[in-house]
C-alpha positions as CSV (number, residue, x, y, z in Angstrom):
1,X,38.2,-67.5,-91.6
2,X,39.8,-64.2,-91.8
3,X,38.1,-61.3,-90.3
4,X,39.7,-58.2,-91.8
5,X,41.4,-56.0,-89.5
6,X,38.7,-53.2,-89.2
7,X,36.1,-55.4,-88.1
8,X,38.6,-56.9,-85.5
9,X,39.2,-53.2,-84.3
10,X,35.6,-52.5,-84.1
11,X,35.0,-55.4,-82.2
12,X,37.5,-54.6,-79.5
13,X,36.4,-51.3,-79.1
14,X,32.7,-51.9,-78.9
15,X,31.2,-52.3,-75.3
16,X,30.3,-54.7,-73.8
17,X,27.4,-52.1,-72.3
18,X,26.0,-51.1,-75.4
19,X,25.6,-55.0,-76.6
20,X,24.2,-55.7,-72.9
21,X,20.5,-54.2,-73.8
22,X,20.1,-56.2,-76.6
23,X,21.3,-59.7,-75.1
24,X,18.7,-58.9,-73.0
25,X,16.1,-57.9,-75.4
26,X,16.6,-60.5,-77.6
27,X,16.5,-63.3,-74.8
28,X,13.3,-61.9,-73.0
29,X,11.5,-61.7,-76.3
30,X,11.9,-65.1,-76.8
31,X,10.2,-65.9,-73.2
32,X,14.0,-66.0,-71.3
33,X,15.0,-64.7,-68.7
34,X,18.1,-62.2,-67.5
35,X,18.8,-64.4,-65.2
36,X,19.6,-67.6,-67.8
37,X,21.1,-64.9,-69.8
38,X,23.0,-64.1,-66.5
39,X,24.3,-68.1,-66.3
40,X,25.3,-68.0,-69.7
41,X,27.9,-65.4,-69.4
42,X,29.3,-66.5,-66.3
43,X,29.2,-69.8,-67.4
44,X,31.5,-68.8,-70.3
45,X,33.5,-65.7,-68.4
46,X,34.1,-67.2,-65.1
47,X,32.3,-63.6,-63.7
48,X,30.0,-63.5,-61.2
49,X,26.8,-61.1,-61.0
50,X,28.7,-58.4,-58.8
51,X,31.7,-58.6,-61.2
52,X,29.2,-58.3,-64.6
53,X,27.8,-55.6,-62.9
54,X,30.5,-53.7,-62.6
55,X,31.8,-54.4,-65.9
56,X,29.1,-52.6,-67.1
57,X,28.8,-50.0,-64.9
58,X,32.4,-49.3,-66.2
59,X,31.5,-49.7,-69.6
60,X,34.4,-52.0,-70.5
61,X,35.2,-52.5,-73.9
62,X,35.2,-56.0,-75.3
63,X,38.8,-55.9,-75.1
64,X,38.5,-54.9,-71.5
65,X,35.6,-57.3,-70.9
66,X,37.4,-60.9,-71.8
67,X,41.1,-59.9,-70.6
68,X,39.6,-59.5,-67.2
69,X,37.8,-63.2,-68.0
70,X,38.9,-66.7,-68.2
71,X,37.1,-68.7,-70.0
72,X,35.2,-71.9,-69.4
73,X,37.5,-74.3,-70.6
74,X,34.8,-75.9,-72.9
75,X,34.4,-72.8,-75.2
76,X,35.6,-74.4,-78.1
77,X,32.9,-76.8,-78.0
78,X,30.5,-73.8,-79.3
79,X,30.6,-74.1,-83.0
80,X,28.2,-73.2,-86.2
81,X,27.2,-70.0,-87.7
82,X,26.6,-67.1,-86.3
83,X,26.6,-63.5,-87.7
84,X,27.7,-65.0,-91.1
85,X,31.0,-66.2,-89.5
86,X,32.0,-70.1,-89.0
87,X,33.4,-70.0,-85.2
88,X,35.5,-72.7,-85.2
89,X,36.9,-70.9,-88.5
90,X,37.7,-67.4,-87.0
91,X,41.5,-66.6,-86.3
92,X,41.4,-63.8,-84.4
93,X,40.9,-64.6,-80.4
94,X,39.1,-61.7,-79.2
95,X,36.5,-62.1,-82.3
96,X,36.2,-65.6,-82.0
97,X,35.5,-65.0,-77.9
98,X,32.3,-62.3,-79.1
99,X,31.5,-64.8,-81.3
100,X,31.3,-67.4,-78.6
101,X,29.6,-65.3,-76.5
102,X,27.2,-63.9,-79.4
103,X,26.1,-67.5,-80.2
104,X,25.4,-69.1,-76.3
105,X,22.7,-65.5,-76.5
106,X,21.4,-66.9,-80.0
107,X,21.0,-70.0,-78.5
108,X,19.4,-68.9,-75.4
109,X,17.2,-67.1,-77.6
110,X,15.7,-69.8,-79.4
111,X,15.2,-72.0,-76.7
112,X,17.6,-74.5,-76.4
113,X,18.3,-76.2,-73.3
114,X,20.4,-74.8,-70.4
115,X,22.6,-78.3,-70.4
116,X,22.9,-78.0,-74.1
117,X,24.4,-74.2,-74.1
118,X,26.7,-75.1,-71.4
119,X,28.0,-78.2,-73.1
120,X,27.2,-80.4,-70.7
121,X,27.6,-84.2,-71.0
């Protein structure tokens, strides 16, 4: 799927601060907790908690946010819907990375199990 180029821009630009709050809204209303949010991201950014910390302290951009990551080399295992958008089917690679990140939250968020978000065996 193509994403036009505006909402690839706004993506980039967006912070990753701004979206924080609401991971974390969305998770703890659902009976989750920061700190499984917490092993989600790492999980898929390779951070740590001082590191996503600071990242938000800074108030990185998502541009910013997954240059400085590397990503868990099962990623592409996340798939489906989310926001309207096919993952597997978005071609831009910072998009497709919110996406990623977007949809471990959503998953989070309606209680899936830890060993299923982190596509383990």
């Amino acid at each position: 799927m193509n994403t036009s180029k505006t909402h690839n821009e706004r993506m980039a630009k967006m912070t990753f601060a701004s979206v924080y709050p609401m991971y974390v809204a969305k998770v703890e209303k659902k009976g989750r907790t920061i700190a499984e949010l917490h092993q989600v991201i790492i999980w898929l950014t390779g951070f740590n908690d001082s590191k996503l910390k600071e990242l938000i302290d800074k108030k990185v951009t998502f541009e910013e946010f997954f240059q400085q990551a590397t990503l868990n080399h099962n990623a592409s295992l996340i798939t489906g819907l989310i926001c309207g958008y096919r993952i597997e089917d978005i071609e831009n690679h910072l998009t497709k990375q919110v996406r990623y990140l977007d949809k471990l939250v959503d998953e989070l968020a309606k209680g899936r199990k830890m060993e299923k978000i982190l596509r383990e065996a």
